[in-house]
MARLO-806128 format. One record per residue (C-alpha): residue number from 1; x, y, z. Coordinates in steps of 0.5 Angstrom, whole numbers, plus 500, padded with zeros to 3 digits. Layout:
<atoms>
<atom><nr>NUM</nr><X>X</X><Y>Y</Y><Z>Z</Z></atom>
...
</atoms>
This chain:
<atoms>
<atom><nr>1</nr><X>806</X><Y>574</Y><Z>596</Z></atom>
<atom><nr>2</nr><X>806</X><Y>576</Y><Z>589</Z></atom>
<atom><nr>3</nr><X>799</X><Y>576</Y><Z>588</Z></atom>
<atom><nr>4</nr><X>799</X><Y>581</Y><Z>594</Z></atom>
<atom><nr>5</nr><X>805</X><Y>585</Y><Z>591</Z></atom>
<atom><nr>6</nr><X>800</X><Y>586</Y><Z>583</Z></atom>
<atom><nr>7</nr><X>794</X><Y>588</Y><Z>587</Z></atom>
<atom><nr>8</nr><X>797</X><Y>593</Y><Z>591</Z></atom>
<atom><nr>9</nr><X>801</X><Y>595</Y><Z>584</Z></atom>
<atom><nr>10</nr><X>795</X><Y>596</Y><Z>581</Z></atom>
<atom><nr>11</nr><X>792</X><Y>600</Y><Z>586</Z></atom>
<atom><nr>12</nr><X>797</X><Y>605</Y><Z>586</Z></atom>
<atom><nr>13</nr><X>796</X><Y>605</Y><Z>579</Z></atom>
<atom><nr>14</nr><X>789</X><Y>607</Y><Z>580</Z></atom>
<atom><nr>15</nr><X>789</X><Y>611</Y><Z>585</Z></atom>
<atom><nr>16</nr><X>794</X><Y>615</Y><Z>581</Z></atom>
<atom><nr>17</nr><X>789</X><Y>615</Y><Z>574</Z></atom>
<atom><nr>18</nr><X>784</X><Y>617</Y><Z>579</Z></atom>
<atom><nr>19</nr><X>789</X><Y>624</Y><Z>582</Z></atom>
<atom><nr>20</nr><X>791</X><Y>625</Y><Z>575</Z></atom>
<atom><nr>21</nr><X>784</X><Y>626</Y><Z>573</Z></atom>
<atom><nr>22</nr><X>782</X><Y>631</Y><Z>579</Z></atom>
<atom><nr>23</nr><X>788</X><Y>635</Y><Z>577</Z></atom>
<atom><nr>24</nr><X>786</X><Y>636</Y><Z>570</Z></atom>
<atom><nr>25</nr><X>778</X><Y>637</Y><Z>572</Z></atom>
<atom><nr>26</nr><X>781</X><Y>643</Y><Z>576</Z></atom>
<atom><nr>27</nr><X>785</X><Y>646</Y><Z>570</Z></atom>
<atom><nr>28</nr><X>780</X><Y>646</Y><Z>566</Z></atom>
<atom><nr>29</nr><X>774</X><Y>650</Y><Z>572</Z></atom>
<atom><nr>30</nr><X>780</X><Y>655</Y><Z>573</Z></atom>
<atom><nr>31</nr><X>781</X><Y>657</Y><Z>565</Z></atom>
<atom><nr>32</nr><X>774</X><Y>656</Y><Z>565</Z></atom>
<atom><nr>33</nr><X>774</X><Y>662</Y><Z>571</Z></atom>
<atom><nr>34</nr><X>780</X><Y>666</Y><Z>568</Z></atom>
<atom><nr>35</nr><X>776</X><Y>666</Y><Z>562</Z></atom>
<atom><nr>36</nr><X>769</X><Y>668</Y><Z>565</Z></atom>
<atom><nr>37</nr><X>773</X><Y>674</Y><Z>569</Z></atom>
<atom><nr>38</nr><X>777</X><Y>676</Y><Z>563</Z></atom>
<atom><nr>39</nr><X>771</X><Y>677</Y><Z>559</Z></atom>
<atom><nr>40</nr><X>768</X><Y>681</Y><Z>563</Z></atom>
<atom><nr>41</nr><X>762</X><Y>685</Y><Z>561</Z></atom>
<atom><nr>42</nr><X>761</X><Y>682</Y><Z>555</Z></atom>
<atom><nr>43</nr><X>760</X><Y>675</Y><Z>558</Z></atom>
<atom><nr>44</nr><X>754</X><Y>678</Y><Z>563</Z></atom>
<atom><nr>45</nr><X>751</X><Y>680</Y><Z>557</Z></atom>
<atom><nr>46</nr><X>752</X><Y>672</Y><Z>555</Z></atom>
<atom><nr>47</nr><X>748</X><Y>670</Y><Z>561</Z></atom>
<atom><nr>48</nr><X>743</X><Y>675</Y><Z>560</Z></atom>
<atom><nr>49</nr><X>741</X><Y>674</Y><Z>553</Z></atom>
<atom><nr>50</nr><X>741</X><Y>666</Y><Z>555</Z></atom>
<atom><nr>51</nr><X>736</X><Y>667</Y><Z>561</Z></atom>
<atom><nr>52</nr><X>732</X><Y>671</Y><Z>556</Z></atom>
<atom><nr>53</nr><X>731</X><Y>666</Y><Z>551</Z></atom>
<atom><nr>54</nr><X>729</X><Y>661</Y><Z>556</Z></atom>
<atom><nr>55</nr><X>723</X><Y>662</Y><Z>559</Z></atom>
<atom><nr>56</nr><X>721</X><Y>662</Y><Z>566</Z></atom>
<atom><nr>57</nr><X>718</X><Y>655</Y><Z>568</Z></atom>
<atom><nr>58</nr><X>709</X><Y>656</Y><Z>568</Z></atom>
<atom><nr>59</nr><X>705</X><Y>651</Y><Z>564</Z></atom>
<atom><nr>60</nr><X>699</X><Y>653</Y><Z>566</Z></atom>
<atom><nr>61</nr><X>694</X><Y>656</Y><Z>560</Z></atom>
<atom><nr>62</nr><X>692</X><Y>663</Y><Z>560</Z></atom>
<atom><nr>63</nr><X>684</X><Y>660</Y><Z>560</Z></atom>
<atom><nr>64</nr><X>681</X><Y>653</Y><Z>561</Z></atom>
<atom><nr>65</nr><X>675</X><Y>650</Y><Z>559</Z></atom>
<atom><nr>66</nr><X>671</X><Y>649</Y><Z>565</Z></atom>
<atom><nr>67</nr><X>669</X><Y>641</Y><Z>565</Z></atom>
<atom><nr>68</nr><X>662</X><Y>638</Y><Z>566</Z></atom>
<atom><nr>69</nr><X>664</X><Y>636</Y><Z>573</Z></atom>
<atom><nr>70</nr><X>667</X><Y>644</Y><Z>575</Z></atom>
<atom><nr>71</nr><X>661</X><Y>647</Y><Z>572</Z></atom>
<atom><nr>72</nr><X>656</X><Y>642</Y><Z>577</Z></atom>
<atom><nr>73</nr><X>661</X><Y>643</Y><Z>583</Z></atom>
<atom><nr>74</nr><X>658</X><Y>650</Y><Z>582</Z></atom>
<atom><nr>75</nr><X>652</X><Y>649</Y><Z>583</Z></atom>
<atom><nr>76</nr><X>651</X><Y>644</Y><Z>588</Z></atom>
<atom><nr>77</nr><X>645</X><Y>641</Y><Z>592</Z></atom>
<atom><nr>78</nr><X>641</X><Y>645</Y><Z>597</Z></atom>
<atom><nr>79</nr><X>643</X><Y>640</Y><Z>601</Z></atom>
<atom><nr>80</nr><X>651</X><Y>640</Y><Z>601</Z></atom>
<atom><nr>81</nr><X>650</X><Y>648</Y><Z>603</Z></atom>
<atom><nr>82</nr><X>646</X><Y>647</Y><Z>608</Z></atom>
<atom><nr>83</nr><X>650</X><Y>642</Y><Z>611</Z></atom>
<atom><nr>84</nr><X>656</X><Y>646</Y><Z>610</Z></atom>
<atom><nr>85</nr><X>652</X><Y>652</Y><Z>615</Z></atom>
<atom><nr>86</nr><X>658</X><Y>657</Y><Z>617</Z></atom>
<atom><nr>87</nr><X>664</X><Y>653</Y><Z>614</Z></atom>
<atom><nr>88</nr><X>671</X><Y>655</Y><Z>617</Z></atom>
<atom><nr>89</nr><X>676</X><Y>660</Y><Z>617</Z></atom>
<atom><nr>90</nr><X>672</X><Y>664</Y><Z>612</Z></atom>
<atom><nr>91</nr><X>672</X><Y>672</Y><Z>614</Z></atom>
<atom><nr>92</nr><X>666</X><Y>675</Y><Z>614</Z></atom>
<atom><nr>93</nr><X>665</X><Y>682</Y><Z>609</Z></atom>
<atom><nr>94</nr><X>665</X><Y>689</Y><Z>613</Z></atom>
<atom><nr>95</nr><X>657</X><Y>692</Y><Z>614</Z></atom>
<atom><nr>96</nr><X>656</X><Y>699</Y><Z>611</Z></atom>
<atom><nr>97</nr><X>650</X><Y>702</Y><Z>614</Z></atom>
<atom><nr>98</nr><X>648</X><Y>707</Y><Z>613</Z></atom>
<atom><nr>99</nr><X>650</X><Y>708</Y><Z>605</Z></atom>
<atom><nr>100</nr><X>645</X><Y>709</Y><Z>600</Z></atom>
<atom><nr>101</nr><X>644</X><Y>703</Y><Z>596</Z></atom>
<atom><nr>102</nr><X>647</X><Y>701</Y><Z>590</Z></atom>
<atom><nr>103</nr><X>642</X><Y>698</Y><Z>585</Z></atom>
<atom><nr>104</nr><X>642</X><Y>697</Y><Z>576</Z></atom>
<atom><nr>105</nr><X>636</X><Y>697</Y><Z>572</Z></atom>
<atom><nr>106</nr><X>632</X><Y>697</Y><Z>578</Z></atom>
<atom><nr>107</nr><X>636</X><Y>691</Y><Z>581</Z></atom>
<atom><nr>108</nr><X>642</X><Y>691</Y><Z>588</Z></atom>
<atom><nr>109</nr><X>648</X><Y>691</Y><Z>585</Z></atom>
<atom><nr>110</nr><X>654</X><Y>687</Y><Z>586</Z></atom>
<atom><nr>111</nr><X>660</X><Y>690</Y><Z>584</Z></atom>
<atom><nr>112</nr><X>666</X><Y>685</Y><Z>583</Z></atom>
<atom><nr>113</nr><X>674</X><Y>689</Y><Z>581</Z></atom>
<atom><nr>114</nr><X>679</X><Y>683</Y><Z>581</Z></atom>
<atom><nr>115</nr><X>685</X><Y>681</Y><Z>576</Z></atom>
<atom><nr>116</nr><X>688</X><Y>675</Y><Z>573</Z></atom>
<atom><nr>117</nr><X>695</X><Y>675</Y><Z>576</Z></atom>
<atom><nr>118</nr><X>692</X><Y>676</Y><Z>584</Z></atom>
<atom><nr>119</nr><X>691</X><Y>669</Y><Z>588</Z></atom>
<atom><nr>120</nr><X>687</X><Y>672</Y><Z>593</Z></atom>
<atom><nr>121</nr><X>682</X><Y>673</Y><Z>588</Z></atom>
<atom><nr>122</nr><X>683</X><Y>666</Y><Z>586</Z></atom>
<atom><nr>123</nr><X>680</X><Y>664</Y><Z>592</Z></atom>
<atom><nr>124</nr><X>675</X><Y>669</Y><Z>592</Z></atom>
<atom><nr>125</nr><X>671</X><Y>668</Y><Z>585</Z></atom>
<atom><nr>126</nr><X>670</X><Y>660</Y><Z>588</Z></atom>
<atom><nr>127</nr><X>665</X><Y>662</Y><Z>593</Z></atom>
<atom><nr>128</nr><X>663</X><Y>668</Y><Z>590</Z></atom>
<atom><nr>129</nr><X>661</X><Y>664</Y><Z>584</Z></atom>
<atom><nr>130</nr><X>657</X><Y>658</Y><Z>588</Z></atom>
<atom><nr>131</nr><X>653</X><Y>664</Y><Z>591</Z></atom>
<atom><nr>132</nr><X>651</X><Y>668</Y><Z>585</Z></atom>
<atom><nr>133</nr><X>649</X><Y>661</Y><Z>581</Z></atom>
<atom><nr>134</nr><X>643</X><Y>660</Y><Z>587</Z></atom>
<atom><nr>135</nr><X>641</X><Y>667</Y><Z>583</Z></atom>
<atom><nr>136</nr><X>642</X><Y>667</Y><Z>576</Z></atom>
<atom><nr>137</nr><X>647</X><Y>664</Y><Z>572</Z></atom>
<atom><nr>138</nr><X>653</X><Y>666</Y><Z>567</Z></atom>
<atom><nr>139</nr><X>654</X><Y>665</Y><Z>561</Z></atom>
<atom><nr>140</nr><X>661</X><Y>665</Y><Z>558</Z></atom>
<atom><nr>141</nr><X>665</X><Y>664</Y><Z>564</Z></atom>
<atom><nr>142</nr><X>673</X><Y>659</Y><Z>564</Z></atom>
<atom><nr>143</nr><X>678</X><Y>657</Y><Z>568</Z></atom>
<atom><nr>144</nr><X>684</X><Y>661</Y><Z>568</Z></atom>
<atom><nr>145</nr><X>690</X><Y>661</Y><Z>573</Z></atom>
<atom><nr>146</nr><X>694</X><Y>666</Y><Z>578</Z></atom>
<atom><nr>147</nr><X>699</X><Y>669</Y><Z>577</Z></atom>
<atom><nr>148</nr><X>706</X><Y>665</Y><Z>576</Z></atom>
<atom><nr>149</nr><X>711</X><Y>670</Y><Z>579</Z></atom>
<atom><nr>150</nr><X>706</X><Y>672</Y><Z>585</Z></atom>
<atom><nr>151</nr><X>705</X><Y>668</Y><Z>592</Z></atom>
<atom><nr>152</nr><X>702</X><Y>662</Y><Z>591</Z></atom>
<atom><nr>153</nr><X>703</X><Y>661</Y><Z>584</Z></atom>
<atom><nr>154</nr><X>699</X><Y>657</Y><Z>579</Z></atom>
<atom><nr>155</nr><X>693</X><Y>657</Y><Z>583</Z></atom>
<atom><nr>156</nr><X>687</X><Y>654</Y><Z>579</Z></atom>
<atom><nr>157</nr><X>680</X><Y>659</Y><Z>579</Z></atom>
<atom><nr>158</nr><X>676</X><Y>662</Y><Z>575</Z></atom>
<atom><nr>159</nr><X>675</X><Y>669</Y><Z>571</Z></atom>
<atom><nr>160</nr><X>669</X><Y>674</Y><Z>569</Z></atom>
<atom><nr>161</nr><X>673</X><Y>677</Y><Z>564</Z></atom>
<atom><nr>162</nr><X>669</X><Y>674</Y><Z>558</Z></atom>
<atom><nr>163</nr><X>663</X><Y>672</Y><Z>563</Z></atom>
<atom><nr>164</nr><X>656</X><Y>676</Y><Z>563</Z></atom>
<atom><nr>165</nr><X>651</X><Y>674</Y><Z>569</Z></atom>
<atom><nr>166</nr><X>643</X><Y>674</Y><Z>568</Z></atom>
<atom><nr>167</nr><X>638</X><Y>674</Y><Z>573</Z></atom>
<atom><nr>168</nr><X>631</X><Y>676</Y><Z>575</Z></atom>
<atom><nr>169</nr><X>633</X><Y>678</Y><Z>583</Z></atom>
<atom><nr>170</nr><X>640</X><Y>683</Y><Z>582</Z></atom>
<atom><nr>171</nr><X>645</X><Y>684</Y><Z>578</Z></atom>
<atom><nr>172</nr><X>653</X><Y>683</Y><Z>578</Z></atom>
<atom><nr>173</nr><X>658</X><Y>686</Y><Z>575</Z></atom>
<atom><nr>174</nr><X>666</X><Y>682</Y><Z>575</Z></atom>
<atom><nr>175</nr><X>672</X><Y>686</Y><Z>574</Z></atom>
<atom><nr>176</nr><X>678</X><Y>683</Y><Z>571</Z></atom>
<atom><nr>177</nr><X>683</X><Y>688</Y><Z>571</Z></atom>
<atom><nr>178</nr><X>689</X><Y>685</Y><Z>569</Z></atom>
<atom><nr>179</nr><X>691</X><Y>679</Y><Z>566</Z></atom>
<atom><nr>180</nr><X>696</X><Y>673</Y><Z>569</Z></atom>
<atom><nr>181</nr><X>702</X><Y>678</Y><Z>567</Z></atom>
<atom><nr>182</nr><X>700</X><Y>685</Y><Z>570</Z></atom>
<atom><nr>183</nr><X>697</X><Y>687</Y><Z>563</Z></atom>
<atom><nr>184</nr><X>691</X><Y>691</Y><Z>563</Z></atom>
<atom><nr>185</nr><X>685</X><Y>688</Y><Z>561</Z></atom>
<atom><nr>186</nr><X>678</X><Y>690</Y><Z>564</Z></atom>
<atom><nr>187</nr><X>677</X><Y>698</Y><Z>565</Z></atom>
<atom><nr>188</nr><X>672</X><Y>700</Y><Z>570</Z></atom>
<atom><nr>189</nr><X>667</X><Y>705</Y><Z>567</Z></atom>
<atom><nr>190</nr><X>666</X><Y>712</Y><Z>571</Z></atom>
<atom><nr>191</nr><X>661</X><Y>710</Y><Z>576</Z></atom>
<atom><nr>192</nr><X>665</X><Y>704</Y><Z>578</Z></atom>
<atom><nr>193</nr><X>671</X><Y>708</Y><Z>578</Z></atom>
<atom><nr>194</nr><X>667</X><Y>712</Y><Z>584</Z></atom>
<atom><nr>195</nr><X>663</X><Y>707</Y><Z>587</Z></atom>
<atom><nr>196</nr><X>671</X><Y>703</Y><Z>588</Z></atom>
<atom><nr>197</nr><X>674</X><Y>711</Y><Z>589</Z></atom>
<atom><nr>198</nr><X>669</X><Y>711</Y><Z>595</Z></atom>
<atom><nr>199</nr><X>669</X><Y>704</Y><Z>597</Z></atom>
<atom><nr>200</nr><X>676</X><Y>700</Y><Z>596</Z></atom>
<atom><nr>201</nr><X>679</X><Y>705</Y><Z>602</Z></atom>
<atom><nr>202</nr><X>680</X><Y>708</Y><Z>607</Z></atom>
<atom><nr>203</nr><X>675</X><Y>708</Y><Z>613</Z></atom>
<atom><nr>204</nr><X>672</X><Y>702</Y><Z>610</Z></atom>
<atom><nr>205</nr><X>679</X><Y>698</Y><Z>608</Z></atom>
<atom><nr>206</nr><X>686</X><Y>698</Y><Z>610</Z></atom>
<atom><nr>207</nr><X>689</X><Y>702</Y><Z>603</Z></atom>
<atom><nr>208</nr><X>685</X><Y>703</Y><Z>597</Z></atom>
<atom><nr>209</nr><X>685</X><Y>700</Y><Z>590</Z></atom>
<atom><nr>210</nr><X>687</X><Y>693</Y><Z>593</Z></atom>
<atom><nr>211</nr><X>684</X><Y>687</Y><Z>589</Z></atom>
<atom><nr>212</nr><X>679</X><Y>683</Y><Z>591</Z></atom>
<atom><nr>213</nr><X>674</X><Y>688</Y><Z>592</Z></atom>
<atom><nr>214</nr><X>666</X><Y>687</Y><Z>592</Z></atom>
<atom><nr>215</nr><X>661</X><Y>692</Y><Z>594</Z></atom>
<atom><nr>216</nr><X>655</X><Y>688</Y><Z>595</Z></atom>
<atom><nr>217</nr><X>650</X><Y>694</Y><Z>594</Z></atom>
<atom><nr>218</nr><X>653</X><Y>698</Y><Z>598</Z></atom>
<atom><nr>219</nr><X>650</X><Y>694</Y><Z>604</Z></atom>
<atom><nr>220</nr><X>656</X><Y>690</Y><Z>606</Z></atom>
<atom><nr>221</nr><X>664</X><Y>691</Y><Z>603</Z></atom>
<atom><nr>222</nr><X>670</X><Y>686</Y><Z>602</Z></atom>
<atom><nr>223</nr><X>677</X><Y>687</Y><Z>600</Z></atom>
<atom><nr>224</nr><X>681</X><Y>681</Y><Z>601</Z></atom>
<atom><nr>225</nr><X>679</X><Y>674</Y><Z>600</Z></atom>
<atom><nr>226</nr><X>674</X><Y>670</Y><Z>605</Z></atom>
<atom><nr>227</nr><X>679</X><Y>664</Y><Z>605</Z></atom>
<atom><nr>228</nr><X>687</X><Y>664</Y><Z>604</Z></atom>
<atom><nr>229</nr><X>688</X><Y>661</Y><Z>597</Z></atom>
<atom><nr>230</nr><X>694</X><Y>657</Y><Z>601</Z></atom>
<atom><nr>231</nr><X>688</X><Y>651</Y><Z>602</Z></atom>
<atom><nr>232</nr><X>687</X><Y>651</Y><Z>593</Z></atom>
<atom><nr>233</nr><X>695</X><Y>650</Y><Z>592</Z></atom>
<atom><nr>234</nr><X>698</X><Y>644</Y><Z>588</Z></atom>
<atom><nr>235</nr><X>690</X><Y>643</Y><Z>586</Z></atom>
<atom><nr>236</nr><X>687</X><Y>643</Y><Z>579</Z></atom>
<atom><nr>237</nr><X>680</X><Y>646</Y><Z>578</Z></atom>
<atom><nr>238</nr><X>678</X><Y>638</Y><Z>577</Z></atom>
<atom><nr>239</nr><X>681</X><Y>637</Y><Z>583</Z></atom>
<atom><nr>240</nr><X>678</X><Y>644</Y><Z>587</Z></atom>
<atom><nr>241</nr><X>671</X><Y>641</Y><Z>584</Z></atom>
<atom><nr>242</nr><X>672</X><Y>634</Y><Z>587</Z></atom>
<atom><nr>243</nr><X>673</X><Y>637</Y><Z>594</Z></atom>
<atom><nr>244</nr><X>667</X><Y>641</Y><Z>595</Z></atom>
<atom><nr>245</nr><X>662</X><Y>635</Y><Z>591</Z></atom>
<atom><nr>246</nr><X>666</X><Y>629</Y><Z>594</Z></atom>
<atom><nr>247</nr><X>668</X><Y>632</Y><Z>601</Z></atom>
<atom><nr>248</nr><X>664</X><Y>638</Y><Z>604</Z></atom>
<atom><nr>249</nr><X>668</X><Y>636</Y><Z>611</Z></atom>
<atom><nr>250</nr><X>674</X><Y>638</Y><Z>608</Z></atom>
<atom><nr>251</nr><X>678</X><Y>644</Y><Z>609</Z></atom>
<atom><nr>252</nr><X>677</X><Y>646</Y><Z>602</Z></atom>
<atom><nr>253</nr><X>670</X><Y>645</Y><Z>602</Z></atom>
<atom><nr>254</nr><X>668</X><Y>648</Y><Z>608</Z></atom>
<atom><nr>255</nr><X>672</X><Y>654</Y><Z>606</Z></atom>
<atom><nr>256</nr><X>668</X><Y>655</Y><Z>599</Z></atom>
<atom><nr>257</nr><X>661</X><Y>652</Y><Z>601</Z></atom>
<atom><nr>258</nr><X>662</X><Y>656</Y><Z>608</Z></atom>
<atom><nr>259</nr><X>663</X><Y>663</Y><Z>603</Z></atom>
<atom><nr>260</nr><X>658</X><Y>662</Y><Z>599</Z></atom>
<atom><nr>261</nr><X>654</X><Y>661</Y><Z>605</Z></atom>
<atom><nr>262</nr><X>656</X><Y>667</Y><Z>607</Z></atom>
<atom><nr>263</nr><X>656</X><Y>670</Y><Z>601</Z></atom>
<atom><nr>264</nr><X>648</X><Y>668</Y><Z>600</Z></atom>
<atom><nr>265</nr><X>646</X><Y>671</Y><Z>607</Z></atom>
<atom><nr>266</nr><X>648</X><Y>677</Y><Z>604</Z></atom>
<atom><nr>267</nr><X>644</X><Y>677</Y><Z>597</Z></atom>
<atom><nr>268</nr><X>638</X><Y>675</Y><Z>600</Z></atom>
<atom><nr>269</nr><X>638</X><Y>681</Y><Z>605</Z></atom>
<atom><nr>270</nr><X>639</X><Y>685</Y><Z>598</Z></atom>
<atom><nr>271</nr><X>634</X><Y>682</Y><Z>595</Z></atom>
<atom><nr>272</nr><X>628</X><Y>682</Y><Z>601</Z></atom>
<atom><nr>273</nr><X>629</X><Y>675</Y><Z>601</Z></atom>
<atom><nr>274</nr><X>628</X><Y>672</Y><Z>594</Z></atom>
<atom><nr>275</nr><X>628</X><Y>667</Y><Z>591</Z></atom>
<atom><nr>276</nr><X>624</X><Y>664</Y><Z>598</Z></atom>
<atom><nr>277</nr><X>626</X><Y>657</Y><Z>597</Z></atom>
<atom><nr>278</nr><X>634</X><Y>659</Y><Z>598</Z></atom>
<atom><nr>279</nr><X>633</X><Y>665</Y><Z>601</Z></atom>
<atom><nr>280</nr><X>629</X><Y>661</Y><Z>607</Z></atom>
<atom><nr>281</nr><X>634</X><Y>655</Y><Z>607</Z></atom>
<atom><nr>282</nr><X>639</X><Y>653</Y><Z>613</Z></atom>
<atom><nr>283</nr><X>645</X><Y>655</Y><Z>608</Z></atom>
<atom><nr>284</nr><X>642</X><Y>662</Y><Z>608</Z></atom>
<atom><nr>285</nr><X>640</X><Y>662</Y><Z>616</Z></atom>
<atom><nr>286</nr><X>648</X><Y>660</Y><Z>617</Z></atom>
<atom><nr>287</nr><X>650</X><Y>668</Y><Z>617</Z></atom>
<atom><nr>288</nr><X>643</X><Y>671</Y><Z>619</Z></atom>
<atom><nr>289</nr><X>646</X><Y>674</Y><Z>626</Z></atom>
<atom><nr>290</nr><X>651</X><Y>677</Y><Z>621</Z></atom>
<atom><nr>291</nr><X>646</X><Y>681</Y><Z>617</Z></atom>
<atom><nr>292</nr><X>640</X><Y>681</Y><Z>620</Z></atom>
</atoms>
């Protein structure tokens, strides 16, 4: 029994320790709350400085160096594209017969417009790159990431700003023009000013001046991106590379190797189908109902 009686004491005692302890974290939350409201607006300036001071969460670098296994990723066997033929999901580009065609130095022209913060064009430049590394090469071109305060923030990609393209077949032209932030970057020069005044609006696109937008010689137009940039989040550009090198049958692979595909069929029609070897390959005949 009297064993009982001390545990039951001691108990008690702590319970008691236990409400004093709750009352005293109660004061001290309604001084604290008092105190806030007192201060007024001097303590929402406060606030303010400190979130200022404290910058928002995004580690991803402005650019990254693309490593030698994004850079082979790039440019795949014919054999992957092949097997790859139509992919998935991946939205064609809008014909537009009947305009005079758009060519530099003698070759078609592609013209790219773009811009760093946008995450449909992150998606846009995967397929758009393997596509043109069948014709040409680039020299100068990196890594970056979409904005971080848009939709799908982060999403790894590559950038033309910085970049040059080379090639015996048509000539290309990437537009970035802004970066991660919404800052100016790239400016357009006067004929692309017109070709993208005429081309990126209405009849051919829903309003004007949205980004992504590619004329491909005036023959085929695209604004908006082949594949939704949802399929890219959470990856790496390593992590992107892997998918269309080790898995082409995976949702990430067919999209990008489906656009390429895409986008080759209508780059052969520019080019009177050169070079013959891509130009004639199952890759390129996946599309050809759509541009013959």
């Amino acid at each position: 029994m009297a064993k009982t009686a001390k545990s039951t004491a001691r108990a008690r005692a702590e319970q008691a320790r236990r409400e004093r302890e709750r009352l005293a974290r109660k004061a001290r939350r309604v001084r604290t709350a008092w105190w806030a409201i007192a201060a007024g607006p001097a303590f929402v300036v406060l606030l303010l400085l400190i979130k200022v001071a404290i910058p928002s969460e995004d580690n991803s670098p402005d650019t990254a160096t693309l490593s030698p296994a994004v850079l082979a990723a790039l440019t795949p066997p014919a054999s992957t594209l092949d097997n790859a033929g139509r992919g998935q999901g991946v939205t064609f580009p809008t014909r537009a017969d009947g305009q005079p065609p758009l060519t530099a130095d003698g070759k078609p022209f592609v013209l790219y417009v773009g811009a760093e913060y946008c995450p449909f064009c992150a998606s846009q430049r995967w397929g758009l790159v393997v596509a043109l590394n069948r014709f040409g090469t680039f020299s100068g071109l990196t890594g970056t990431f979409s904005g971080a305060a848009d939709v799908h923030p982060n999403t790894a990609t590559l950038d033309f700003h910085g970049s040059t393209y080379t090639s015996e077949f048509l000539a290309f032209t990437g537009v970035e023009i802004a970066d991660r932030d919404g800052n100016p970057l790239d400016t357009l020069t006067a004929e692309q000013q017109q070709i993208v005044g005429t081309y990126n609006a209405p009849p051919w696109a829903q309003r004007s001046g949205s980004v992504p937008f590619v004329d491909f010689g005036n023959r085929f137009l695209q604004t908006g991106t082949s594949f939704g940039p949802e399929l890219l989040a959470g990856l790496s550009h390593e992590q992107i590379a892997s998918e269309i090198t080790n898995n082409p049958t995976g949702q990430v692979g067919q999209a990008v190797l489906g656009a390429a595909n895409a986008f080759t069929a209508i780059l052969c029609a520019l080019t009177g189908g050169e070079p013959g070897d891509v130009c004639t390959s199952p890759a390129a005949a996946a599309y050809e109902q759509e541009v013959s």
